[in-house]
Every structure is written in structure tokens, then in C-alpha cells.
N, C-alpha and C positions, 0 to 999 in steps of 0.2 A: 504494500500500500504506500501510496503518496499522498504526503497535503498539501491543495490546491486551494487557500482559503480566499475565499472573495468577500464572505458576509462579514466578517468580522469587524465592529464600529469599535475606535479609539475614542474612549471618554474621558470627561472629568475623573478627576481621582472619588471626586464626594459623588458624583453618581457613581461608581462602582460600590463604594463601601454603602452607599443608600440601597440599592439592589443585594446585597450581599447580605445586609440585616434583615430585610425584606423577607428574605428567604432562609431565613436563620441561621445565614451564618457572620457569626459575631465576633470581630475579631479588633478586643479594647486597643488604642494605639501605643499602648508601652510591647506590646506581646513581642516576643521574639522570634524568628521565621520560625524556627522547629517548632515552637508550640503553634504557628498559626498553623502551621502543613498540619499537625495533629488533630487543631481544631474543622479543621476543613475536611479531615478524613471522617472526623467522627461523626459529621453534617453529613459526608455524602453516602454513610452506611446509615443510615436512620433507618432502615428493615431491622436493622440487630440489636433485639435487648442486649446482648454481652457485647459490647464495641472490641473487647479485647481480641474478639477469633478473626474480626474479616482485620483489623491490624495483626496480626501474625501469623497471615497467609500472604500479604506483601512482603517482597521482599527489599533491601537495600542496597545488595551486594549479592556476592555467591556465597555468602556464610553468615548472611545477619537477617533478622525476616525485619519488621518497621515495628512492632511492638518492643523487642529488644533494641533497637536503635532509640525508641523513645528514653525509653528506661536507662542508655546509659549517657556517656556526654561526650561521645564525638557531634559534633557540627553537620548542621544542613551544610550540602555542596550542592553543586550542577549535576554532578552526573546522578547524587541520590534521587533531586529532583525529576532530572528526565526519566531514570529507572521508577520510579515511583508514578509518576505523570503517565506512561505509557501502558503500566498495568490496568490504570483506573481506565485507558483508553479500548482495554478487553485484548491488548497484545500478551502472553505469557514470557514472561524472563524464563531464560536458559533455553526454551521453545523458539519463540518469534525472534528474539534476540538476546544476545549476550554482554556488548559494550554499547550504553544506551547514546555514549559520542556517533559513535560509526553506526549507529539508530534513526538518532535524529537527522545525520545529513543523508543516508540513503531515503530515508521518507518525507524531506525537505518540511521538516516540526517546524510548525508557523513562531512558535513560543521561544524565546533567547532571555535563557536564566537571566536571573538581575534580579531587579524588584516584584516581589514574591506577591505581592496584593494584586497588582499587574498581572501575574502569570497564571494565578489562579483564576483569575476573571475570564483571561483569554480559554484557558483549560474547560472551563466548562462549556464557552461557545466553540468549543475544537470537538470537531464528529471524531466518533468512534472507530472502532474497526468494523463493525457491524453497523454500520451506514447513519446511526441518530447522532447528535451532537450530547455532550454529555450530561448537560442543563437538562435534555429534551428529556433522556432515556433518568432520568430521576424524578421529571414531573412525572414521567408514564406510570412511575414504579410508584405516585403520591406524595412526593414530596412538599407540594400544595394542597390546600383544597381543588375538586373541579365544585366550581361556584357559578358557574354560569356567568362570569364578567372579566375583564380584560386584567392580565397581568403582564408585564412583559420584561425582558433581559433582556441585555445588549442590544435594545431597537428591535427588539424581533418580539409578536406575539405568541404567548407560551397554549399549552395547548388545556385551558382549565375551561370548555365548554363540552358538557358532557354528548355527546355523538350519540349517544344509545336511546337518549330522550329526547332528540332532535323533533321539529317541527315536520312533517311530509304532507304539502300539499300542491294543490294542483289547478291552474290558473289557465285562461284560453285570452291573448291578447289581441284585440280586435288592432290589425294591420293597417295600413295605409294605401294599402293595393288592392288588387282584384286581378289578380291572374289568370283565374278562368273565366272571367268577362260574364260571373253570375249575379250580374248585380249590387252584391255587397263586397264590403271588408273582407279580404280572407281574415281568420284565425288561425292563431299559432297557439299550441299547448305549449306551457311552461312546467317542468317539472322541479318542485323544487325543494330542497332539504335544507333546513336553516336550523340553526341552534336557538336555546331559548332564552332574552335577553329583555331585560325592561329596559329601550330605550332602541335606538337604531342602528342598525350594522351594515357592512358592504355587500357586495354580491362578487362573487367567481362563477362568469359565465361560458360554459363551451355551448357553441354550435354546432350540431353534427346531424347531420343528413342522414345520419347512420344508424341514430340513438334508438330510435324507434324499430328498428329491426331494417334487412335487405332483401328485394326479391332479385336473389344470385340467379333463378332459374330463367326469367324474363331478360336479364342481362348478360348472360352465357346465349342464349339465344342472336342478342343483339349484336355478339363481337362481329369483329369483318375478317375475312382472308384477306391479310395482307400480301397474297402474291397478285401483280399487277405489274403493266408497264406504266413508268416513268410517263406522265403526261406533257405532249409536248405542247407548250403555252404559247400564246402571241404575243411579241412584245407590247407592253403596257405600263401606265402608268396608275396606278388604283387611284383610287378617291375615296374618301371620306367622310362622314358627316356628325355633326356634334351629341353624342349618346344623350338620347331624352328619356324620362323615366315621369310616367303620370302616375300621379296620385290620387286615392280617391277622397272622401271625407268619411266621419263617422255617421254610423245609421242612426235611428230610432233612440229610445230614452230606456234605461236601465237603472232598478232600485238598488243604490248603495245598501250594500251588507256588508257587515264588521269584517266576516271572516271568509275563504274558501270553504268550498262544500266539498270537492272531492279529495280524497284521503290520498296521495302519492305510493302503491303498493311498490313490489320489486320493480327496478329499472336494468334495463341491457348489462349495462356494463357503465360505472364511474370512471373517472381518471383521479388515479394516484396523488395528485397533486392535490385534485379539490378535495379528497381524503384528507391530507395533509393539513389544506386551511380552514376542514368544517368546526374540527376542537380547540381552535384558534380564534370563531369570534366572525368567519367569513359563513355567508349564505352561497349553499351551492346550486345554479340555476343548469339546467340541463334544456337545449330548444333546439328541436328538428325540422323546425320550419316551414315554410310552407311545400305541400305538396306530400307531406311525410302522413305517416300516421296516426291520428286524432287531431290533425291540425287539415285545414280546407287549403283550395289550390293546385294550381299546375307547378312539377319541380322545375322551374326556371333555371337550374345550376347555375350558379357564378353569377348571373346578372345584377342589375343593382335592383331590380325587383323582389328578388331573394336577399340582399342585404337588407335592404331598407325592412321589412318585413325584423328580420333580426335587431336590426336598431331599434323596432318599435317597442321592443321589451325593454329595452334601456330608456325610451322611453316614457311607460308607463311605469321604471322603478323612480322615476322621477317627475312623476305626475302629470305627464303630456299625451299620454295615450289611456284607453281604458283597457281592464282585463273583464272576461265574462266568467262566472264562476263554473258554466258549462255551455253546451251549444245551443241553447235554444236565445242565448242572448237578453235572458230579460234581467239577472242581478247581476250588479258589477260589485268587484270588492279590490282596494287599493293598495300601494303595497306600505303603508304606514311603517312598515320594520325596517322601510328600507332608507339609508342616508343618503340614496344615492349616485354612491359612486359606485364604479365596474372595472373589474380586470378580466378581459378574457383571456382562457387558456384551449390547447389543444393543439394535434399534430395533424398535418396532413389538410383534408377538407378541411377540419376544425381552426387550423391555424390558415388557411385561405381565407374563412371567413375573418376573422381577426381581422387580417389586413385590409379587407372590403370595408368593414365597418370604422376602422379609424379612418378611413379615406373620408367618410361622409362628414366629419369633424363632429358629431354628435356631445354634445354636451353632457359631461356623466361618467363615459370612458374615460378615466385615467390611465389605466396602462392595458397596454397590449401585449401577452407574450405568445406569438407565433412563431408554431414547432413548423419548421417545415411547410413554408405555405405557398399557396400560387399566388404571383402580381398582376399576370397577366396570362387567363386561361389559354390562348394563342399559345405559348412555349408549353404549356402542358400537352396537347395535343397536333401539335406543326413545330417544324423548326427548317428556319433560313427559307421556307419556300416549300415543305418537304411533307407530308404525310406521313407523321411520324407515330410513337406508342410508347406511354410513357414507361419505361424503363419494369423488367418483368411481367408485363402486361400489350402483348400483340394482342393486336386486335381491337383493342378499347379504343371507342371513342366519345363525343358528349353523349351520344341517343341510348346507349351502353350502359353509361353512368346515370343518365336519367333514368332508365328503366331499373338499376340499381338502389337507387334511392327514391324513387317513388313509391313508398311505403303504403300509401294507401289502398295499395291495390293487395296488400296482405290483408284488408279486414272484408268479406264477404259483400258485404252492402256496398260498403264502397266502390267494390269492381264492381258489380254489376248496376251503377248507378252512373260511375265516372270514368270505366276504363275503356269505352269508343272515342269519348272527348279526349281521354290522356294521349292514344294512339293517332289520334289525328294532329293533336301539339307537335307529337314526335317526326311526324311527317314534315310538317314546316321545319322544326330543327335539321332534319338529316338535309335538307334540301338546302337552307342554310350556312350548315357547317361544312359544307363542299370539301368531301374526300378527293375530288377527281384532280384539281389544282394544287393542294395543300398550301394557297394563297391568303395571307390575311385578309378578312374582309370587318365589313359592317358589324358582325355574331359576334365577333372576337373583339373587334374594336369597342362593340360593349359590355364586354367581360374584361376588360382591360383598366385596372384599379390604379395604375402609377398615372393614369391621367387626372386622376383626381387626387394624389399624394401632398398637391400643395395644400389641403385642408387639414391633413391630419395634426390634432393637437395632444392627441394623448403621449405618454412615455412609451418606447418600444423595446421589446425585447424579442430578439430574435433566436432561434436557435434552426442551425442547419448540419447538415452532415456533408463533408466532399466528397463520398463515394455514396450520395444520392441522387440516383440515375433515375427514380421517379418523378418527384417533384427536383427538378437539377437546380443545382446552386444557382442558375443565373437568376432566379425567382428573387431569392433575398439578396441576391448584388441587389440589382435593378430597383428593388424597395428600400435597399440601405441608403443608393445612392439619391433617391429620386424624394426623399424627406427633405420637408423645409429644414435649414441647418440649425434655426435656436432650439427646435426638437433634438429633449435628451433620446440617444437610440445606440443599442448593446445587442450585440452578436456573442453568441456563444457559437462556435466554428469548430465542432469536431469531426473525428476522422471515422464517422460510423456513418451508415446507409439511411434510411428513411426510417429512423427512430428513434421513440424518448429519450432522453437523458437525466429524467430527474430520482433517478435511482442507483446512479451512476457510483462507485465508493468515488473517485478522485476525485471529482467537485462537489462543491458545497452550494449545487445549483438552489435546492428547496428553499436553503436557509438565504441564500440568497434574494431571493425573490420574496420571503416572510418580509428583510428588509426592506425593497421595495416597495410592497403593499401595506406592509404596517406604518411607511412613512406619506404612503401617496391616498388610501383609502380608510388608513385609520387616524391621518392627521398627526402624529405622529412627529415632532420637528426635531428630528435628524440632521445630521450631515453625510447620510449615505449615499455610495456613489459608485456604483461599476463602471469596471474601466470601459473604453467604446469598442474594443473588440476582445474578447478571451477566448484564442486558439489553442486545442489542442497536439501536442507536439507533434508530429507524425514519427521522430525519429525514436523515441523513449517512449517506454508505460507508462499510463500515469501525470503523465506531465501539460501543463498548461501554463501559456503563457498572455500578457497582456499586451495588444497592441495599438496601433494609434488609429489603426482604418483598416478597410480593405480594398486592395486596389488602390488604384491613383499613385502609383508609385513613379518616379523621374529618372529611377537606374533600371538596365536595360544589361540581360544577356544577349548574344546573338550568337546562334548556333549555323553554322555552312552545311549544306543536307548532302554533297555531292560534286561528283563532274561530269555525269552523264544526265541519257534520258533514261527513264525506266516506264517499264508500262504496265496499266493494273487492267486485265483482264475482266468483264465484267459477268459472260458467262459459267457458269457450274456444268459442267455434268448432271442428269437426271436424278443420279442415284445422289450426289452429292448435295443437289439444290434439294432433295426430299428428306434428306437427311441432316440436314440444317435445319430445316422447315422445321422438320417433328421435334427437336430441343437443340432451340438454341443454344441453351448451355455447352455444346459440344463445338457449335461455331466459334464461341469467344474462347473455350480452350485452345483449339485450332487455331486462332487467329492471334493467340498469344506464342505458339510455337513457331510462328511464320508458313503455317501449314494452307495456308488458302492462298485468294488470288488476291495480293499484296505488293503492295511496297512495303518496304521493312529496312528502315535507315539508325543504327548505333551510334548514341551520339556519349562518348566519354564526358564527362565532369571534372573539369579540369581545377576547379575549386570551389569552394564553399560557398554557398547563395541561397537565399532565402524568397524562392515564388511567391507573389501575391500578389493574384489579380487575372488577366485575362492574356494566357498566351497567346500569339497569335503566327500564324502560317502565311508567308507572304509567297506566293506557287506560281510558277509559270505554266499551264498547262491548256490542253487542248483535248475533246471529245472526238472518238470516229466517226458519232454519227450527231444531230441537232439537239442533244439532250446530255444529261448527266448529273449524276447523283457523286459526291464524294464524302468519305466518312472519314475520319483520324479520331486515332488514340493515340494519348503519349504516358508512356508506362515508365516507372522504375524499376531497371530488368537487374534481375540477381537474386541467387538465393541466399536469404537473409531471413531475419526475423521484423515483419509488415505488423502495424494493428489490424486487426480483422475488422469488415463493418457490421457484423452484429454482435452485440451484448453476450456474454455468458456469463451465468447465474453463480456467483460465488458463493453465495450462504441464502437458502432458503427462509423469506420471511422473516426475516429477524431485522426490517422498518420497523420501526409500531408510527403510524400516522397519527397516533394518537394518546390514546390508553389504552391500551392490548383491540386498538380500533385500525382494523384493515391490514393489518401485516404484510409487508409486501417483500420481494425478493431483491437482493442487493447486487448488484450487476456492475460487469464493466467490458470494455474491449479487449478481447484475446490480443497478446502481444507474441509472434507466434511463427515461427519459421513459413516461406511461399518463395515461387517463383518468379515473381513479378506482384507493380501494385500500380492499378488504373490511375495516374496524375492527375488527367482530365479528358475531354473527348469532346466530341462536338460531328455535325448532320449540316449538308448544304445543297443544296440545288443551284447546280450552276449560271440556272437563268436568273438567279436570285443574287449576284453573287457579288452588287455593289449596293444593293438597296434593298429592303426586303419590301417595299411598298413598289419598286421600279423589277418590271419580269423584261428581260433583254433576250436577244435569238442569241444563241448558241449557232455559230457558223464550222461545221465538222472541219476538222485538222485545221485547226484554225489558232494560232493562239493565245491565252489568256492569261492576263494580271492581274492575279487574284489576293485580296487581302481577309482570312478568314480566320476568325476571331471563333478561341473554345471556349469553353465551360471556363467559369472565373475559378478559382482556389488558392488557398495558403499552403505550400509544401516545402520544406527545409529539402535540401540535399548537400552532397558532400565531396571531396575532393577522393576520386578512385568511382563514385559513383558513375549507372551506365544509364542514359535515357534510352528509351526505344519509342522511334516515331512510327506509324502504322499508320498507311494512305490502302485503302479500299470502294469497295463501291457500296454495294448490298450488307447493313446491318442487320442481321435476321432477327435480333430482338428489339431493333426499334425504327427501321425504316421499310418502306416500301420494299416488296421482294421484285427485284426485275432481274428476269434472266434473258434477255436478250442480247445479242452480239454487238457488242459494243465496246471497246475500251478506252481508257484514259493513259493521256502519255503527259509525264509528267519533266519538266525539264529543272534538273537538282541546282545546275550550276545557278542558276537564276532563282534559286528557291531559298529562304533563310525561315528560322523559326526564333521567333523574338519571345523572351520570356519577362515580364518586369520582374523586380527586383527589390524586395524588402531592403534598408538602409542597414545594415550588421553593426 
């Protein structure tokens, strides 16, 4: 294990020792450090009527346990401390470690002996081995009362609101739209679990399309066979027009009632997080939106008619909208428990919507934290001009995902009331979303939310992965860059695929974010602050560091690709092109050994540099015939030890979100012997290949100066390191399949691959 602390606030001395009495531990200002350590040991075993056995099972050394060290009169030192500090941290002496020096620097201990009132204070905001900080894991154990009201340490809300006796009710907020053009309001059902509080608390909202359940069978239906030829387009200039989005007003009159009527039974699936902040004092709002199940409407995916629809919940926690206690619309009941303010959370759709909704600038959103999200539905499903599929998923496209998440067509009545009209929607969409060009158009231009980025006012927090090839990093460049600049806005940049990270051991993401929220929704007046970018290292376990942005960098590698031509074939073989087809996965192995129909250029690392941002391919090349598809990866080739991009489970549920409330498992990135590790990658159509709004002919043998820009990323490398560039045509997990006779001749001498350059 390593410590990555981010949460951690530096305070007054008199607010520590105020916090420290608080919570009983009492330490008079004559005390001498070994009696405070004693005193603070005896506070943090408060389970044990005998204090003397859990003191004489620490130890201090390899020959003394911490009850005999009391008893006689050698001196607190450093290393007793750190050997003592580490145990309470659930590491074993002689086990985990042996010299708590060559301890602390291999696990990078945020704590530097000195002033022992200091170090203790930091000690308990310092997580565990087992993933709670150690404040947290003593409230769990009752070290407080759970009282139902706010206590807090170090800026962060503790967790004394009891979860078992939470509020669950269930609210239908009359919308601003009408998506299925039935005369009224759609409704959205809000599902929500709150704690019990005399007085008013926040809300932690996800949005998910998914919450409500998916129909997979409807949507396996609707995938597409990606084998097709390359459509050849006329040159063109697109056009565009300014995305309008109508509103409707509110219907008819409704009798205020005090409270909801409908009881909140089991829900799908929570997220971990809002576990985290329910015994903390946060309300957990769960909304699937319109078009989902128990809520009215066509699923719009991505639009701002599906956002706005979501903002209206924030809305009426802020008293601008009504909720209906059921459907029939006649009593409204308000949300009086609520202060107010909003953090959304969630990954994937959930963090897409995040980003739609602070675009609207809504009043009420304070912070945003988007796991992996889309800025602009266009790069989820096209790229550079291209009919593409987002990453593990051929086939998929909007009508796909619609039929996906139209949940309503899971309750009986509902299909047979509204699923000719859903089917006929869908038909406009497919018509729409134009497979045959994979051109941006009008669809896309209105699912494109960095157009409206100059409104966002809330805080942002981002978190993405570089080797996520579904929702691909350019989502949160493009929204990191595309923020007005007095918006405070934090990326967390690690090296794992399209998944959470708040269960991570090496960051102190959770407690991170308690900071946030506890200073931005509970008022709170802090001096907390993350830094604007916190990358995880690619080269080490474990490791995270701070940086000042990403991208935008002024230093510049430049790599020479060659002296010849070389040429990429674009037909397969039958058997080959069938055998790609059926799992990809067998392609991209292939295509890592140089086994397909490739360019394959080794680029040495002549010294130490630090990527960050958008490498880019400057190619002299030319098509056989009026068309072309080109694809690049650039790998780091060697066998080494690579982080993997999924999580593996180090200690089963041994979180507590709470009070033995939610348990969750403690994860992190295998750090782990491989072949090779995907840098970044990037999809272009070469008609596309100065402007993605401008479609140009492609003239056969003819040729082209091309400047093609990949996937953005932060990647350390090193001097002896080997890059491998990889030029192709046909990606089989994420482009168009053409197998047509065709190939690309690519000329090296005239080709350079530009990398920026983090400042060392």
C-alpha cells in the first residue's frame, strides 16, 4: 500500500485540540508526548474495559510490546511512533513490516514525526489498510453517538446519521417538457432515501437511465452488423443550426400535503458513494428520467430535453418546480428537508448527465463529480467522420441505447399503451442518427453539451481512466478545456478502463470529496482545495501525483517514422475477416504482435519525458481507391510490469460506508507483468481529414497532408523505453468492417509523430 492523501485540511492548533476534546480525547497542555500517545491509545481502544491487553499487543520494537514501554522510561522517538502509528493503521509489525523508516518511505506516510498533537490529528484523518480513514473506522465501531445531526473532523462530515432508520420515499416531479407530444408535463419519479434530521440537509443526486431496470432483449435486437463498405461522401460543407429546446408550462392545481405517500421499497442497485454520504447528513436522490420506468415520456438520450427534465428535480428541491405524490397529479408535496443545494454523482450515462446538467447553469448545483462522462454524444458514437462503436461494444448505437433504456416498456401496461408510439420515435432517430455517412449532423449537434459549457457554475470534479476506450478521454479533455476559467475544476486521471474509483486503497478519493461537499453543501468554511489535476503514475503502484493541467503543454517530442513508403493493405482473407469478426479480442492480440495488415514502426526513447495531452500524426499518404478509413495505436512495447485497467479486489468488504452500513470491497489496479500497454489510439476518415464539419474527395494515388490528432493522455516514459506506432485500416472493435480492395501507402520520410511534453 501507498499514501496518496488529498483530503487532509491543515488547521489551527485550537481547532484541533477543540475537535480532539470533542471526541474525548483530552490531552491537558503540560502532558508529555508519551503520556499523550498513551492517552490517545486509551481513547482509540474505548471497546476495552481492560485498556491494558489491546496496549500489550502493540508493539514498540522487536522485544518490547507498548504497555511495557509505558511502564518503563525510555522516550517516545520516531520510529516508536511510526511503529506504533502503523499498527493502529491495521498493518502487522514483523508481518507487513519490520523497520517502520524503510515503512514509511516505501508507503510514502503523509505524517513526518515532530509535533505529536499535529501527528495525531493527521493519524486519524490517515485511511487504513483496509480502505476507512481511522476517525471513520472508530465512529463505525461508536465512538460517538449516531444522533441524527452533524458532527465533523478535519472539514469532513462524520458518519452519526443512522442509515437503518433513514426516510424512503417517493416523489413524481412534474417536468418542463412533453416528449411524447401528450399534452402534459412529462413526470419523472424520484426515488429517495434521506436521513432523519430537524432542520434541512443536501441532496447527492445520480441520474441513470438504468436505475429503473434495462430491456437488454429489445436492445440486442437493435445492435447493427458492423460489416459494410466505407461510404463514399461528396465533398461538402455541413451546416448548422442553433439547438432549440421548448418548454412546456405547468398543468392544472394540486393540494399541498405535508408529506409523500409512496413508501421507497428495494431499489436496482445504489452507488457506493451515496452509501458513503447517507450517514453523513446527505439525502440520496436516485432519477431515471424521462422515458424510464414509472416516470412518462419518450427516452430522448442525451438531449437537453432529457437534461432539463433532470434539472427539474433540482429544481423543485429548490422550490421552482412541483412534485406529484403519484400519477394521477392531484396532491403535490414539497421538498421542505431540503437546503437546496446538489452534488451529482455517477459513472458512465450517470456522469454524462452530470455534465448536461451543469451546462444549463441551474441554480442549486454546487458540484459536479463526473465519473467518466460524455461532452458530446457525436464522439460516443462517430469519430473524425467514421461510424464508429464505442469501445467493447460493436454494434451499439443511439436507437440501441434507446431501446436499452426505455424502461417503460418493462411494465405491461405500459407496452401495450406506448410501445407503437416509442417504435415510431425510434424510427425518426435511426433516420437521424445517419449510420451510412458517420457525419456530424443536427442529432449530434444537439446532444453536444460543451456548446453550452460557458454557463456552467457549479465546482467540477472529474474523474476518467486512459485506457477508456468507451467513453474515450477526449470527453473530459474537451469539458476540462471548454469550462469558463474562474470555475474551480479537478480531474482525477487514472490508469484504469471505464470504472469507479472510489474504493480504490491508494486514494483518499471518498474522503476527498466529504471535503468538498461538506464545504460547498454543508457550508462549511474551509480552506479546502484539490489540486487541478491528480494523475495516477503509470510507471509505479500506487502512486499519484499533482499536476497543473492537462494538455496545453509548449514542449514538444518529435519522433522520424522512417525512409521509405510502406503500404497497409486493407483487404483480409474470408477466413481471417470472419475470424476477427467473431472476437475481436483476437484482432487486437494480433495487431499487437504485428500479425495483421499493418504498418508497424519502433520508435526507441531516447530519454525521459513526460506525455500530456494530445499526440498527434503529421502522415503523408495517399488511398488506391476514393475512400479511406485509417486507424493508429501507439503502444509501450516490452515486457514489463503495466497497471492493468480493471480493479482487483484486495480485501472483501471491509469499507463500512457507514456503521457496519453497506460494506463494500477495497480495490485497486493490478501492477503486473504484459506485453505491451495501449498509450492512446485514435479513428479517421480521410475525407474528414482537415475539418470534421468540411467532407473533401479523396483523389486515388493521390497525395495527402494529413494532420491527425489521438486520444488526449498523461503517460510518463523513460530513457531504454520502446514506443510502437501501429497504422491500419479496419478496427474490428470499433470501426466500420470494410473489406474491400483497397490500400493505403503511407510515405514515412515525410511523416513525424509529435508528442507534447509535461515541463520535468
Amino acid at each position: 500500500m501507498r499514501f496518496n492523501q488529498f483530503s487532509y485540511l491543515s488547521l489551527p492548533r485550537n481547532t484541533i485540540l477543540y475537535e480532539f476534546k470533542k471526541y474525548g480525547f483530552d490531552f491537558p497542555s503540560e502532558m508529555a508526548d508519551k503520556k499523550m500517545l498513551e492517552a490517545f491509545l486509551s481513547r482509540v481502544f474505548f471497546t476495552y474495559q481492560d485498556i491494558n491487553y489491546p496496549l500489550s499487543i502493540l508493539a514498540v520494537d522487536k522485544e518490547t510490546d507498548f504497555l511495557t514501554f509505558c511502564q518503563s522510561e525510555r522516550e517516545l522517538t520516531a520510529d516508536i511512533f511510526y511503529t506504533v502509528a502503523f499498527q493502529l493503521l491495521g498493518f502487522s509489525y514483523l508481518v507487513d513490516f519490520e523497520d517502520s523508516d524503510v515503512f514509511r518511505k516505501e508507503t510514502g506516510f503523509p505524517i513526518v514525526y515532530g509535533d505529536l498533537i499535529e501527528n495525531l490529528y493527521q493519524l486519524l484523518s490517515t485511511r487504513t489498510k483496509k480502505g476507512n480513514t481511522l476517525i471513520d473506522q472508530l465512529v463505525s465501531d461508536g465512538l460517538i453517538p449516531e444522533d441524527n445531526d452533524y458532527h465533523y473532523f478535519n472539514g469532513k462530515s462524520l458518519a452519526t446519521f443512522s442509515s437503518h432508520d433513514a426516510i424512503r420515499e417517493v416523489v413524481y416531479v412534474e417536468s418542463r417538457v412533453d416528449t411524447d407530444q401528450k399534452g402534459l408535463p412529462d413526470l419523472v419519479k424520484v426515488s429517495i432515501i434521506r436521513p432523519r434530521y430537524d432542520g434541512q440537509i443536501p441532496a447527492i443526486m445520480t441520474t441513470s437511465p438504468y436505475h429503473q431496470g434495462t430491456n437488454d432483449k429489445a436492445s440486442d435486437k437493435a445492435l447493427y452488423k458492423m460489416e459494410g463498405d466505407i461510404e463514399v461522401k461528396p465533398a461538402h460543407k455541413i451546416e448548422l443550426e442553433e439547438p432549440q429546446l421548448n418548454l412546456v408550462q405547468p398543468q392544472g392545481q394540486a393540494e399541498l400535503v405535508s408529506e409523500a405517500e409512496e413508501k421507497l421499497t428495494h431499489i436496482n442497485a445504489s452507488y457506493s458513494l451515496n452509501d458513503y454520504f447517507l450517514p453523513r447528513g446527505f439525502a440520496n436522490l436516485y432519477v431515471s428520467g424521462v422515458g424510464t420506468k414509472d416516470s412518462t415520456g419518450f427516452m430522448t438520450n442525451g438531449d437537453y430535453q432529457q437534461i432539463e427534465a433532470y434539472k427539474n428535480v433540482i429544481d423543485w428541491l429548490n422550490g421552482r418546480c412541483r412534485a406529484f405524490t403519484d400519477h394521477t397529479r392531484q396532491r403535490q408535496v414539497k421538498a421542505d428537508w431540503s437546503n437546496g443545494k446538489v452534488a451529482t454523482t455517477g459513472l458512465s450515462y450517470l456522469g454524462t448527465i452530470s455534465n448536461g446538467l451543469a451546462t444549463t447553469g441551474v441554480d442549486g448545483l454546487e458540484v459536479i463529480i463526473a465519473e467518466a462522462g460524455i461532452s458530446s454524444w457525436y464522439n460516443y458514437y462517430r469519430e473524425n467522420g467514421l461510424v464508429t462503436s464505442p469501445g467493447g461494444y460493436p454494434g451499439e448505437d443511439f436507437d440501441s441505447l434507446a431501446e436499452l433504456t426505455y424502461s417503460r416498456n418493462l411494465l405491461a401496461g405500459d407496452y401495450i399503451r406506448g410501445n407503437e408510439a416509442h417504435q415510431a420515435d425510434l424510427e425518426k432517430v435511426k433516420e437521424q442518427l445517419d449510420r451510412k455517412t458517420g457525419d456530424y449532423n443536427q442529432f449530434w449537434h444537439n446532444r453536444n453539451y460543451l456548446l453550452n459549457a460557458h454557463k456552467v457554475k457549479a465546482e467540477v470534479v472529474f474523474t476518467h481512466g486512459s485506457q477508456d476506450w468507451n467513453v474515450k478521454p477526449l470527453h473530459v479533455y474537451q469539458m476540462f478545456h471548454a469550462l469558463p476559467s474562474h470555475i474551480n475544476k479537478h480531474l482525477f486521471f487514472h490508469n484504469g478502463a471505464h470504472v469507479y474509483m472510489n474504493n480504490w486503497q491508494s486514494i483518499d478519493f471518498r474522503e476527498s470529496m466529504n471535503a468538498l461537499l461538506t464545504k460547498k453543501l454543508l457550508g462549511q468554511e474551509t480552506d479546502y482545495q484539490l489540486p487541478t489535476v491528480i494523475w495516477q503514475d503509470n510507471t509505479a503502484p500506487q502512486t499519484w501525483l499533482s499536476l497543473d493541467t492537462f494538455g496545453e503543454q509548449e514542449n514538444f517530442e518529435t519522433f522520424a517514422l522512417g525512409q521509405e513508403e510502406q503500404v497497409i493493405q486493407n483487404q483480409y482473407s474470408d477466413k481471417d475477416f470472419e475470424r476477427y469478426g467473431k472476437t475481436y479480442q483476437t484482432f487486437n492480440t494480433e495487431l499487437y504482435q504485428g500479425k495483421v495488415n499493418q504498418i508497424t514502426i519502433d520508435l526507441p526513447v531516447t530519454k525521459d519525458f513526460h506525455l500530456n495531452g494530445r499526440a498527434q500524426l503529421n502522415l503523408r499518404i495517399k488511398s488506391s481507391k476514393n475512400k479511406g478509413l485509417l486507424s493508429a495505436q501507439l503502444l509501450e512495447l516490452g515486457q514489463k510490469k503495466y497497471l492493468q485497467p480493471y480493479p482487483a479486489v484486495l480485501s472483501a468488504r471491509t469499507i463500512d460506508n457507514g456503521r457496519y452500513h453497506m460494506l463494500e470491497n477495497l480495490c485497486e489496479l493490478p501492477f503486473r507483468p504484459d506485453a505491451q500497454r495501449v498509450v492512446t489510439k485514435g479513428y479517421l476518415n480521410l475525407q474528414n481529414r482537415n475539418d470534421l464539419l468540411i467532407v473533401e474527395n479523396i483523389n486515388a494515388d493521390e497525395w495527402m497532408d494529413i494532420q491527425f490528432e489521438l486520444q488526449p493522455t498523461i503517460y510518463k516514459l523513460k530513457e531504454g523505453d520502446t514506443l510502437r506506432l501501429v497504422l491500419y485500416t479496419t478496427d474490428f472493435e470499433i470501426t466500420i468492417r470494410d473489406n474491400t480492395t483497397y490500400h493505403l501507402t503511407v510515405e514515412l520520410e515525410q511523416s513525424t509523430l509529435i508528442l507534447p511534453c509535461q515541463k520535468v
